[in-house]
N, C-alpha and C positions, 0 to 999 in steps of 0.2 A: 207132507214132510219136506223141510227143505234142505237143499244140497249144501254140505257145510266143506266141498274139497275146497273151494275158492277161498275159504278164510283158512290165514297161515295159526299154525296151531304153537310155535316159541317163536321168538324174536328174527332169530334164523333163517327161520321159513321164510318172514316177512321179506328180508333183506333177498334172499334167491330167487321168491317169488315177484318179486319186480314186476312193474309192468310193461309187456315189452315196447311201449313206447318211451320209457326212460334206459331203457336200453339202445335204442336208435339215438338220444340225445349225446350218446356219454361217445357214440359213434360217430356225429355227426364233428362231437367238439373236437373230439382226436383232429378233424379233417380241417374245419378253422382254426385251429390254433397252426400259426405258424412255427416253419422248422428253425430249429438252432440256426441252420446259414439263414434263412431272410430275416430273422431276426438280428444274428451279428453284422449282416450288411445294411439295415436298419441304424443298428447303433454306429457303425462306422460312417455313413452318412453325417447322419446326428453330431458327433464328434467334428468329420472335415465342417460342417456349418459355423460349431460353435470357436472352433481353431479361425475360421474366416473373419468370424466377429471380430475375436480379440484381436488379430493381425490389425483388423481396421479399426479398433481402439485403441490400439499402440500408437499404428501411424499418427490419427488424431490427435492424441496426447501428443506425441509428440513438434508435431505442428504447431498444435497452440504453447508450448515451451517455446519452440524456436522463435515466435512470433511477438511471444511477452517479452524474450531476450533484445531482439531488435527494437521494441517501442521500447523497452528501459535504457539500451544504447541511445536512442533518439533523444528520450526524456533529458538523461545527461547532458547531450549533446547541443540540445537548443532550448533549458532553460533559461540562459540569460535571453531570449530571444526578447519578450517584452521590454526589459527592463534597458537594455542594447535600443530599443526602439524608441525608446525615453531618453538614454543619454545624445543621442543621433539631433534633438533638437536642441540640446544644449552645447555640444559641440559649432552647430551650426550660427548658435547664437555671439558663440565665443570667436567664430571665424567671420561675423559679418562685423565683428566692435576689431579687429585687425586691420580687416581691407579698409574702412575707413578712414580716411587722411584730415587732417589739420581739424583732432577733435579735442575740446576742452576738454580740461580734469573733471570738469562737474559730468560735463554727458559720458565720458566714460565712465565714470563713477553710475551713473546712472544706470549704464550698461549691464556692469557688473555685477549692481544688486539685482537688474532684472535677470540676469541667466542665474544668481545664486537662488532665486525663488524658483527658477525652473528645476533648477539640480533637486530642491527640498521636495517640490512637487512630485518629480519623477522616485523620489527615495520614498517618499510617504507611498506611493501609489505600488513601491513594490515591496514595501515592508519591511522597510529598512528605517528604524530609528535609531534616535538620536539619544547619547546620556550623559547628559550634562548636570551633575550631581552638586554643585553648589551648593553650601547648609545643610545637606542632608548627610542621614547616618552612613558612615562609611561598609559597603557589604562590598567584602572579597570575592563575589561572584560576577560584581558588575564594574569592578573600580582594581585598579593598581596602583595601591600607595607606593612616592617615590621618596617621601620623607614627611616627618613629624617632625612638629613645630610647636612652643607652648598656646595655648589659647591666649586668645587678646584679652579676651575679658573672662570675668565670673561665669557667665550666663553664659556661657559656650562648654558644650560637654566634652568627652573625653571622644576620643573618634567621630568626629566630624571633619565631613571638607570642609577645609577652608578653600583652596582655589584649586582650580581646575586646571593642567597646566596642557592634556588634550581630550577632546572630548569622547568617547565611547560610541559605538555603534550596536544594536541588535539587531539580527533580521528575524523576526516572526518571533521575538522571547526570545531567540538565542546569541548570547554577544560574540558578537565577531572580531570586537576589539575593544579590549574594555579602559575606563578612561582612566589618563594617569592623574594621579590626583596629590593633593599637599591634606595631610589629616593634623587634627590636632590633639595634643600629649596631654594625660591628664598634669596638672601641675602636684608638684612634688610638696 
């Protein structure tokens, strides 16, 4: 016959009859698990690290602000610097056709067209053109008409330059002066 006290006989039983090695377990955890304090000084820890972080991502950010602000003061500061270094041989060219004494109209002439290639050189190189709108359609974005004139002939349309009386400037597409211009009127 066999002994049937060991088997629990309702649900009940089961749960009280435990075995007392999961009772030692439920004793053991009480003892690891830690208390409320090393736990809140756990997370206060926790906290002062992540408080340190952001202090020291403030600063950074910060830093790299102050740093962008000084290169864009700088950028301001000395972008003519190229373009300064290109006039600098035109100047020079312009102060060696000066100290020159007892020199013909042809070689000063000379002179002057060579530093006027220099000026055009250094304007091309810093992207600074030129608009000189001759015959073409008159646009109010790149031209200031100073007066309408009738067209000379038939074949001439209604807003067109006729002459040019100063020439326009753009740096990079954008004009910096745009040209004064003579347009012509449709005829009546």
């Amino acid at each position: 016959m066999q002994d049937n006290s060991s088997i629990p006989s309702t649900p009940q039983d089961a749960e009280n009859t435990a075995s007392p090695a999961s009772a030692s377990d439920t004793a053991s955890e009480a003892t690891v698990m830690p208390s409320l304090e090393e736990m809140l000084k756990a997370a206060e820890l926790k906290a002062a690290e992540h408080h340190d972080a952001w202090l020291r991502a403030k600063a950074e950010t910060e830093n790299v602000r102050r740093r962008a602000q000084e290169d864009i003061g700088k950028a301001g500061k000395f972008a003519v610097e190229k373009f300064s270094g290109e006039m600098l041989a035109v100047k020079d060219s312009l102060e060696a056709a000066l100290a020159s004494e007892n020199q013909s109209a042809e070689h000063l002439k000379e002179g002057v067209e060579l530093t006027l290639r220099q000026l055009i050189a250094a304007f091309e190189k810093s992207g600074l053109t030129e608009i000189n709108p001759l015959g073409e359609k008159f646009d109010p974005h790149k031209h200031q008409a100073i007066s309408q004139i009738e067209a000379p002939d038939d074949a001439t349309e209604a807003n067109t330059v006729l002459s040019v009386l100063q020439k326009g400037y753009a740096l990079h597409d954008r004009v910096i002066r745009p040209a004064l211009v003579v347009v012509s009127r449709a005829k009546a």
